[in-house]
C-alpha positions in Angstrom: 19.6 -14.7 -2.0 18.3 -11.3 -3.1 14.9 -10.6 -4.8 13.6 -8.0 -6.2 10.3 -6.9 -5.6 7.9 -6.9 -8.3 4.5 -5.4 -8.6 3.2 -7.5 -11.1 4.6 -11.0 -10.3 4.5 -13.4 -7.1 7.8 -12.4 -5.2 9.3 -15.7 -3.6 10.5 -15.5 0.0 11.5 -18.6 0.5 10.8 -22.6 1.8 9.4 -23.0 5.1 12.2 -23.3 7.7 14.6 -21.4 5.9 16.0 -18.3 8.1 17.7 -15.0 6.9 18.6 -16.6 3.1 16.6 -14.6 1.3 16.8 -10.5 1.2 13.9 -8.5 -0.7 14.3 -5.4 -2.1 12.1 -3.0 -2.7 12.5 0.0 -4.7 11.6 3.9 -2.5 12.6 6.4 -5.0 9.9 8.0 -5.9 8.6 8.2 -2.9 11.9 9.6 -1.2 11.7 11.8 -4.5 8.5 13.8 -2.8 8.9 13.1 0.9 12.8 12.8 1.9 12.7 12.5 5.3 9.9 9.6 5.6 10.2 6.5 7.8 8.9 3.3 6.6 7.5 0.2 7.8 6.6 -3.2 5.9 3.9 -4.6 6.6 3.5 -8.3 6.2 0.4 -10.8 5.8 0.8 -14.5 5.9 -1.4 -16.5 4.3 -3.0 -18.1 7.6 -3.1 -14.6 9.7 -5.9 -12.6 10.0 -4.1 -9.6 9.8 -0.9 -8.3 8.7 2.3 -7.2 11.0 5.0 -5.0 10.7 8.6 -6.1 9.7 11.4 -5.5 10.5 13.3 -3.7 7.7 16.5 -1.2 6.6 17.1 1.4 4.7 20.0 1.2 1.7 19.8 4.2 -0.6 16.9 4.3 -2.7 15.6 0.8 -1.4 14.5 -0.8 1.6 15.9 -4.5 2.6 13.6 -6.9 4.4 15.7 -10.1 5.2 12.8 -12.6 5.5 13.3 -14.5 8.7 11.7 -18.3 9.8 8.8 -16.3 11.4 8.2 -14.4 8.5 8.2 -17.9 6.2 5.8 -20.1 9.0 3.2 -21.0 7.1 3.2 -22.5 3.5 1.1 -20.1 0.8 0.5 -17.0 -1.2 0.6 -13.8 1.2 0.6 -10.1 0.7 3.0 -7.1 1.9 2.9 -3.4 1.8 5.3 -0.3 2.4 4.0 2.4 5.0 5.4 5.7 4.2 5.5 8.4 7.5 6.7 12.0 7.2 4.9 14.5 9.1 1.2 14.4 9.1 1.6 12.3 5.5 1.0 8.3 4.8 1.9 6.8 1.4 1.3 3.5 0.9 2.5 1.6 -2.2 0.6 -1.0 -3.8 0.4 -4.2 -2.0 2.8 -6.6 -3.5 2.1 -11.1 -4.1 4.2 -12.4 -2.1 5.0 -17.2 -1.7 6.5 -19.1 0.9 7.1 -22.7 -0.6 7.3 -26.1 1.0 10.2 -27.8 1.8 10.9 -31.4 3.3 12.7 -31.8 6.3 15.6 -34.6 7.0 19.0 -34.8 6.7 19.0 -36.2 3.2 21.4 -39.2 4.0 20.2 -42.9 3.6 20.4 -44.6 6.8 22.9 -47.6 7.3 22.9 -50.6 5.9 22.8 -52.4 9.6 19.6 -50.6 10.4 16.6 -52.5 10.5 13.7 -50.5 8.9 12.0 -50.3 12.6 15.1 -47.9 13.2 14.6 -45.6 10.6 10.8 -45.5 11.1 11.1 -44.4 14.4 14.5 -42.0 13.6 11.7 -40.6 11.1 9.6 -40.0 13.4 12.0 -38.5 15.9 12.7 -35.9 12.9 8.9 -35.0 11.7 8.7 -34.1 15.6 11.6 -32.3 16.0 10.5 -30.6 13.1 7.3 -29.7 14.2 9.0 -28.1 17.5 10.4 -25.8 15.5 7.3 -25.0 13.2 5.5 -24.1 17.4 8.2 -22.1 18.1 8.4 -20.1 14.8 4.8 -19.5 15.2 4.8 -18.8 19.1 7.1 -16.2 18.1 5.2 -14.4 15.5 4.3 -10.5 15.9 1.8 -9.5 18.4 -0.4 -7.2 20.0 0.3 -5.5 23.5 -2.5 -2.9 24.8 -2.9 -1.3 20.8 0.9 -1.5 20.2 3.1 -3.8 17.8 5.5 -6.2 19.0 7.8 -8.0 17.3 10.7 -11.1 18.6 13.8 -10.3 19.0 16.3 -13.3 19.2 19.4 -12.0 21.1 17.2 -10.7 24.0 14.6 -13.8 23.6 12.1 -11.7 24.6 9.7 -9.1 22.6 10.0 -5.7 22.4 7.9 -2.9 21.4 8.2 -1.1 17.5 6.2 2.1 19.1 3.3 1.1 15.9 0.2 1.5 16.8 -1.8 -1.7 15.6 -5.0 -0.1 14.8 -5.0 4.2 13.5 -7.1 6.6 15.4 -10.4 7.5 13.8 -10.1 10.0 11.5 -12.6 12.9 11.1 -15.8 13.6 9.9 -15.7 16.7 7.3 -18.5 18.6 7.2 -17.9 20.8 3.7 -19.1 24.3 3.7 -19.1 26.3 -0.1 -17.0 29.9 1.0 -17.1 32.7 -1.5 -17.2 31.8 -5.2 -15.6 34.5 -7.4 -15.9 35.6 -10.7 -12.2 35.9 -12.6 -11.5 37.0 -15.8 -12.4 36.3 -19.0 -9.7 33.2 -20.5 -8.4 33.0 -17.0 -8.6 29.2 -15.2 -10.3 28.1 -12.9 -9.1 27.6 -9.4 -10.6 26.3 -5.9 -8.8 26.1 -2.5 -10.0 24.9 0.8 -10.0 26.2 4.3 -10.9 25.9 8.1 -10.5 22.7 9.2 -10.5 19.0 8.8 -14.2 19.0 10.8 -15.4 21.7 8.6 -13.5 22.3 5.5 -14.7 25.5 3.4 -14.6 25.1 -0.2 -13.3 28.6 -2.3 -13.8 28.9 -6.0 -13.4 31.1 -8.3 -14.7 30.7 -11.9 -13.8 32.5 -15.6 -16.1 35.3 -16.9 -17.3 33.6 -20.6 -15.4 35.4 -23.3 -17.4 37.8 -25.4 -19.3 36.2 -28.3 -18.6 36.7 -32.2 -20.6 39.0 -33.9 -23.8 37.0 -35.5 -24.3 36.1 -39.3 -26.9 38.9 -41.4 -30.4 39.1 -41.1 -33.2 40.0 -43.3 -35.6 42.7 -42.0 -39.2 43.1 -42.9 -42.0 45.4 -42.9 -45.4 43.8 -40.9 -48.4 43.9 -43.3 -50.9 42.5 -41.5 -51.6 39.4 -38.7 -48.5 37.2 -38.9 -47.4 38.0 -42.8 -44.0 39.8 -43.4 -43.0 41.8 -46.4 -39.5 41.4 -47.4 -37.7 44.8 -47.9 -33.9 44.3 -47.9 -30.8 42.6 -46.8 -28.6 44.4 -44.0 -25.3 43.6 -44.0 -22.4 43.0 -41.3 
């Protein structure tokens, strides 16, 4: 089943104990638009984890395709999910995105026989709701996990886990200490421009800032002649 990712609506992945039925898409256009040659990586967040884990997921033109898998759809709830943009020194991330896992009953939806005494189907019940619970362990006991600061992630036809090369945790970024470099004076109607330099421990900020335009030449006054203290004798008008 395919869905569509949606920024402003809770995107359903599935029923718990489903497996590889439902595909989401998620559109990468704009973001391919500005950085072509950028790897991605969905990170997901179940509603029980404490943190989220990457996905696998594939690339298909102008989307990515992450085909949700019985790991993936463990626990019963409202999660969350992100797409990691890497190209060069750059990380985009888009916005995080609802996502839903729903509940789902397990059994094989056929009435037992009519010669079956209702002890038998209690205990074939029971034989189910543990079988089924088996399979809830072993979903979870293969979820994503952590290896010395590296992601790992299940994969099925080796049964065993294997390393994405994702570092579970960035390195600590630096601490700018801003320095103001030379401010200079453009010309008059020009704009305004600043640029910065050095280096990510001590960026210099450069400006440079417009001259003001000269002003318009001022309205007329009325000049007087000073007769005595602070009284003014009108004489005449000058013009522009």
């Amino acid at each position: 089943m395919r869905v569509d990712a949606s920024e402003s609506k809770v995107n359903i992945l599935g029923r718990l104990g489903e497996n590889e039925a439902t595909v989401v898409w998620f559109p990468i256009r704009s973001i391919l638009y500005e950085f072509p040659d950028a790897t991605f990586v969905l990170l997901n967040k179940r509603v029980k984890d404490p943190a989220a884990y990457p996905v696998v997921v594939e690339k298909d033109g102008v989307y990515l395709k992450w085909t949700v898998t019985s790991g993936d759809l463990a626990y019963v709830g409202d999660g969350e999910c992100e797409i990691n943009a890497y190209q060069g020194s750059a990380i985009v991330k888009t916005v995080i995105y609802k996502t839903r896992v729903l509940h789902a009953l397990d059994g094989s939806g056929t009435p037992p026989d009519p010669w079956k005494s209702w002890q038998q189907a209690v205990a074939e019940d029971a034989d189910r709701a543990e079988a089924a619970a088996d399979r809830a362990e072993t979903a979870v006991a293969h979820s994503p996990m952590v290896v010395e600061g590296i992601w790992y992630v299940w994969n099925a036809d080796e049964e065993e886990y294997v390393s994405t090369g994702i570092p579970a945790q960035g390195e600590t970024g630096a601490t700018p200490d801003f320095a103001i470099g030379t401010v200079t004076t453009g010309a008059a109607g020009s704009s305004a421009s600043a640029s910065i330099t050095g280096t990510a421990e001590a960026p210099v900020l450069n400006m440079t800032i417009p001259r003001g335009d000269k002003g318009e030449k001022g309205d007329s006054v009325l000049v007087g002649t000073l007769i005595s203290g602070d009284d003014y004798m009108l004489e005449s008008e000058v013009a522009e």
